[in-house]
N, C-alpha and C positions, 0 to 999 in steps of 0.2 A: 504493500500500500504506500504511497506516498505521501510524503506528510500532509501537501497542501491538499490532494483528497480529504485527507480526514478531518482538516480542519471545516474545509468545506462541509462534509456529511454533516459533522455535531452542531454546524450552523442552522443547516438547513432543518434537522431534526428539532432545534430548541424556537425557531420561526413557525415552523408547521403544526409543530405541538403532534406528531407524530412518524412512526421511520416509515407510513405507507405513502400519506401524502411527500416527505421528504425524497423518496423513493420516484415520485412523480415528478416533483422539480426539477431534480438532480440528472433524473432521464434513467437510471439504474434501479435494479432489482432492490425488492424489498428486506431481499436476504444479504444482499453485497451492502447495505445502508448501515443493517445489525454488524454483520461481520467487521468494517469502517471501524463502527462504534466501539465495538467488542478491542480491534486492536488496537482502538488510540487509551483506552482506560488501561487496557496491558500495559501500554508503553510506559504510562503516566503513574499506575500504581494505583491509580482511584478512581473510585464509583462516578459518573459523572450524571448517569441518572439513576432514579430510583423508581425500578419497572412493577407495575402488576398487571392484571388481565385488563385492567378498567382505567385507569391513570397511568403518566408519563408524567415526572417532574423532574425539576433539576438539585442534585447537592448543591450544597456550599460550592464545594470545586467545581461541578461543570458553573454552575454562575460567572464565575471569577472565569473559567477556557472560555465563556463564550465571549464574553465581555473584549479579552483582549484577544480573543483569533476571529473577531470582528475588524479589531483596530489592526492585525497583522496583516487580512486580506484587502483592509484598505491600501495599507503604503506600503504592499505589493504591487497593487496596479498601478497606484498610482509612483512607483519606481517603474514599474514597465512604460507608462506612457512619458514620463521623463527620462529615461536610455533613449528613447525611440524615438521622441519629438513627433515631428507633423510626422514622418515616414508610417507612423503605424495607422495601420488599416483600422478600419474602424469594421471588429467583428462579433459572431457570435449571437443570441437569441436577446431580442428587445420585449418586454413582456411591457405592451401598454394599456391600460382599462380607458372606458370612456363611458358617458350615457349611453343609450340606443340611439336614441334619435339623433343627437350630435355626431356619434361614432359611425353612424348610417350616412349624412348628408356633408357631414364638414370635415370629416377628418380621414374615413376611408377614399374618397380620391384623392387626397394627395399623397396617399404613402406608395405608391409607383414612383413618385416623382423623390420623394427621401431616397427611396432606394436604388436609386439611378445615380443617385450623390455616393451610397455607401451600399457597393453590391453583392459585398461579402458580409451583410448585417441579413438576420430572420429577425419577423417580426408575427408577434402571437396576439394576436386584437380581441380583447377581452372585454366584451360591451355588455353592462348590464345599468339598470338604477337603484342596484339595492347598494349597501354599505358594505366599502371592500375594505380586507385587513388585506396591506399590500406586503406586510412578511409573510406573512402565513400562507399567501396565494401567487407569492414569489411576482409581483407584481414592480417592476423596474420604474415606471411611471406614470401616474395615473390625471387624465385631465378632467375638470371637474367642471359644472357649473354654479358659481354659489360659495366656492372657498371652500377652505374647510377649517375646523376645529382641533386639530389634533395636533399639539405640541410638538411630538416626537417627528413631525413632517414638516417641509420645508413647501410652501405655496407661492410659486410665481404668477404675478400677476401677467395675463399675455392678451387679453383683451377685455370688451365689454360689449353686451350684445343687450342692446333696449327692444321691448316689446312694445309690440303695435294690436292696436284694433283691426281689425280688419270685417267686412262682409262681401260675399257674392252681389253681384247685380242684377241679379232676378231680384234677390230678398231686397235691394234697397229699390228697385225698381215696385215692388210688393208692397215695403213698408213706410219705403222713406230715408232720407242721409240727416241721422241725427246730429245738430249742429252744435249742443251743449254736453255736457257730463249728465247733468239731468233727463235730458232726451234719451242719452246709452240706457240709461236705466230704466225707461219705460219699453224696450225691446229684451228680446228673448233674446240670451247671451249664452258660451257654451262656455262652460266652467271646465278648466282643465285639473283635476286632482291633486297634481304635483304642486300644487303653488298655497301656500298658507293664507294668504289672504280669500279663498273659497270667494265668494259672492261680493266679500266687499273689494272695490277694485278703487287704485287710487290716481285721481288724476290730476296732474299740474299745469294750467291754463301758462302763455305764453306768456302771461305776465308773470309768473310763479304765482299764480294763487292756487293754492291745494287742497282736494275736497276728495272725500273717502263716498261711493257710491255703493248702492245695494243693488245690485241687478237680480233681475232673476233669469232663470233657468229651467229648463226640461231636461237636457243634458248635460251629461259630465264624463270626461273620460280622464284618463291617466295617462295619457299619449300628446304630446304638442301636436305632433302627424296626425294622428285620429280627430283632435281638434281642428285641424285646418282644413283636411277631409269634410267634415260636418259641413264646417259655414262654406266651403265650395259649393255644395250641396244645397245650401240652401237657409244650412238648420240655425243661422242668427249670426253676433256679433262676436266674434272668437279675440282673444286676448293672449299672444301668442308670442315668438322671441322672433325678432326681424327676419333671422335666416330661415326659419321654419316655413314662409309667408313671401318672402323675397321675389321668387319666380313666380308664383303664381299673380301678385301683385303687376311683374313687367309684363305678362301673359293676358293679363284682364280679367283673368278667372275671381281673383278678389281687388275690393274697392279701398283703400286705408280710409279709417274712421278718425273723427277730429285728427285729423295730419298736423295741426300744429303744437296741439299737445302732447304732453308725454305722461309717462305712467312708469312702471318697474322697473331695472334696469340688471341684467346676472353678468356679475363677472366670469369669466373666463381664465382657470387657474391649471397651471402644472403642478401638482402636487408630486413631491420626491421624498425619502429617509433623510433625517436631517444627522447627518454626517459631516466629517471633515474631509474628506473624499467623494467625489461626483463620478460616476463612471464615464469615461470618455462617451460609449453610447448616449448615456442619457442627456449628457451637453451637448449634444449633436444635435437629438432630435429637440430637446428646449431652446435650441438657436435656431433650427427651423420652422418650428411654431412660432418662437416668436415675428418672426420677416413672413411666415404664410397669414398670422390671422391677426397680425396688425397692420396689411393694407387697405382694411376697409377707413 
């Protein structure tokens, strides 16, 4: 076994909180993971976990091995990418999370064009909206919308995407182009799930004057895309993030509502391990997000 193997494995095992998922990460058997294990505590003289059928936790000691063959695999690489300077390739497996609907429309066309930059890089696109632990699911970088709260992470800020009103024009041709925040609220509006504010929607007139509206609703989805969907269709006044709404808008499928106002507004975050070492991949792709999604 080789050392930095092993340091690797007992990383991967104390992030995962197990040697099967460990086993997944790492791309190796669940038994060469134990085996790892088994000879780096030989080597070492001590327990580093303490196994039963139901739990995995760490000693004292594995505590203290992980803590610093953390910091040892950092200023490994980063002594690799300083030996090597620009000459080194940028390679190896990029594990990125994203929303669905962002990771659907804004961020999977452009990773052709990342990887025509760096063609010796794999890229594993991990799109969901629930909450990712990015150790534990070996997650390299995840981009967010809305920030995030988690200390142990480092959040770059890389744009901001304002949401618009929008309706089709059949329904304003049907109902009418409400010209106040009061008027939005005497229409049937499609409430998207994901957003805290539910019914009450908040809008700030050109001059900043700002006024919290109660719309109602028949439906609600939990999709911006399903949202935007509806009001094409027909089904009222959606409330949605520009890019969701963008084309469809140049297209004439949808009409923007009070266009001088404004309402919400989500930041656009790289979230990374907040470390003393960056992995060359992951400044790669955080300097190309930043130049792809701040030309708007």
């Amino acid at each position: 076994m080789d050392s930095l193997d092993g340091l690797k494995t007992v990383v991967a095992v104390v992030e995962t909180h197990s040697f099967t998922a460990a086993s997944d990460r790492l791309g190796i058997s669940k038994a060469l993971v134990s085996k790892y294990v088994g000879e780096v505590e030989s080597q070492l003289g001590v327990r580093l976990f303490n196994r039963t059928t139901r739990a995995l936790s760490l000693t004292e000691a594995g505590r203290r091995y992980y803590r610093d063959s953390v910091a040892l695999l950092e200023q490994y690489t980063a002594m690799l990418d300083t030996v090597t300077g620009e000459s080194t390739k940028v390679r190896g497996l990029l594990r990125i999370s994203a929303p669905v609907t962002f990771g659907e429309m804004k961020l999977a066309p452009l990773l052709p064009k990342f990887l025509r930059l760096y063609p010796e890089l794999q890229i594993d696109l991990v799109l969901t909206n629930a909450a990712v632990d990015m150790l534990e699911e070996g997650i390299d970088l995840r981009l967010r919308i809305g920030g995030g709260d988690d200390s142990t992470m480092i959040a770059r800020h890389l744009n901001t995407f304002p949401l618009l009103l929008t309706a089709s024009p059949a329904y304003i041709n049907e109902h009418g182009l409400p010209k106040t925040a009061q008027q939005v609220a005497e229409h049937r509006c499609i409430i998207d799930s994901n957003f805290r504010v539910g019914r009450q929607w908040p809008i700030i007139s050109p001059a900043g004057d700002a006024e919290t509206i109660k719309v109602s609703s028949a439906i609600s989805a939990n999709s911006p895309q399903a949202v935007r969907e509806i009001a094409i269709a027909g089904g009222g006044i959606a409330m949605t993030p520009d890019f969701i709404v963008e084309d469809a808008i140049n297209s004439g499928l949808l009409i923007p509502i009070l266009a001088g106002d404004t309402t919400l507004e989500f930041g656009l975050f790289a979230i990374y391990p907040h470390r003393k070492y960056v992995a060359k991949k992951v400044r790669c792709f955080i300097d190309f997000a930043l130049e792809e999604f701040s030309r708007k």
